[in-house]
C-alpha positions as CSV (number, residue, x, y, z in Angstrom):
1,X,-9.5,-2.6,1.9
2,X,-9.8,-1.6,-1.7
3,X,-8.6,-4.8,-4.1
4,X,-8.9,-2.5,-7.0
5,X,-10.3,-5.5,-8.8
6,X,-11.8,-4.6,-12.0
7,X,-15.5,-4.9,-12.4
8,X,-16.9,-8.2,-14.6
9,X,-16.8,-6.6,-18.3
10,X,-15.4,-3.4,-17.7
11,X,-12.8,-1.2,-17.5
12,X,-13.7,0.2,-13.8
13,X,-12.6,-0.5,-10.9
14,X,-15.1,-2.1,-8.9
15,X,-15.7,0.3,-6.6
16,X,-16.2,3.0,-9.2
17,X,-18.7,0.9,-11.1
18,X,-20.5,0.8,-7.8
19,X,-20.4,4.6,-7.2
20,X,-21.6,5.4,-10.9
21,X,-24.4,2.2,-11.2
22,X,-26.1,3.2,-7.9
23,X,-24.3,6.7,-6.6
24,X,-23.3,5.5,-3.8
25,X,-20.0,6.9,-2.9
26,X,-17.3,3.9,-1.4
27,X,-14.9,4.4,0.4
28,X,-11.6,2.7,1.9
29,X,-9.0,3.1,4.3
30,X,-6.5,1.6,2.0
31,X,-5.8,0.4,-1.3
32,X,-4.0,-2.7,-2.3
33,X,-1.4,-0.2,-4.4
34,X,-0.9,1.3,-1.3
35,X,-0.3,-1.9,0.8
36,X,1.6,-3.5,-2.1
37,X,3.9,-0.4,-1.9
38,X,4.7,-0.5,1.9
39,X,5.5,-4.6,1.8
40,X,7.7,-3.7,-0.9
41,X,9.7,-1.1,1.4
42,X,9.8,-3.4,4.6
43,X,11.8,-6.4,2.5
44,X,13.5,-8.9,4.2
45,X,11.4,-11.7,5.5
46,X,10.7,-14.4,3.4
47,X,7.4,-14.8,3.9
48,X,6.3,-11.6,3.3
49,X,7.9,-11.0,0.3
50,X,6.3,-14.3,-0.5
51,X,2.6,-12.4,0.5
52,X,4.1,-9.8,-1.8
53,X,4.5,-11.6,-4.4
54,X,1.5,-13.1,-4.5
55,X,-0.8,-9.7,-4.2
56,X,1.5,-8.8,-7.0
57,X,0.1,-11.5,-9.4
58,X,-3.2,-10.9,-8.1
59,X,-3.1,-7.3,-9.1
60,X,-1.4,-8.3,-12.4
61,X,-4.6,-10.6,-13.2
62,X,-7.3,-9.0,-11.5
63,X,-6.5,-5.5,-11.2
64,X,-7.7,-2.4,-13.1
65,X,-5.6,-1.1,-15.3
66,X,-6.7,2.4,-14.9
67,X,-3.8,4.6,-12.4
68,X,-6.5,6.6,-11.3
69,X,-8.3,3.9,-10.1
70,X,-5.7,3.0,-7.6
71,X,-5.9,4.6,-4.6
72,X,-8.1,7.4,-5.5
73,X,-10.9,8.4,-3.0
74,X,-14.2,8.8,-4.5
75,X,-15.6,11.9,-5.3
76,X,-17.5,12.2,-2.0
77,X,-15.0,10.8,0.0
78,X,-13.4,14.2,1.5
79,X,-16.9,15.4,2.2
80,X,-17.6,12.4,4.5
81,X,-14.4,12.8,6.3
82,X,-15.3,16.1,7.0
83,X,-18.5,15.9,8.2
């Protein structure tokens, strides 16, 4: 799972730092906007909307602030699913 942390003194999302320090494409099967979303849709239970709330705080202080670093497949990510 993709955090979508931001990398130590930067504006990227860890996993793009990654891909443009080295070139090494990353991939995931699923980002924590994406998971944050569905747990948002299933409401009901109290404790996951306390999980919920807690990823949200975590994304809030640890996330990148970039959209297009959430949930975005890396460049090279369709060719691998391809192949």
């Amino acid at each position: 799972m993709d955090r979508q942390e931001k990398a130590p003194n930067s504006d990227l999302s860890a996993i793009q730092s990654v891909n443009k320090e080295f070139g090494v494409p990353v991939v995931s099967i699923v980002g924590m906007n994406t998971l944050i979303t569905f747990l948002g849709s299933e409401k009901g239970i109290e404790e996951r909307d306390e999980k919920l709330s807690k990823m949200q705080e975590y994304r809030k202080n640890y996330g990148v602030t970039d959209p297009a670093a959430r949930d975005t497949p890396t460049p090279n990510s369709k060719k691998q699913r391809t192949e």
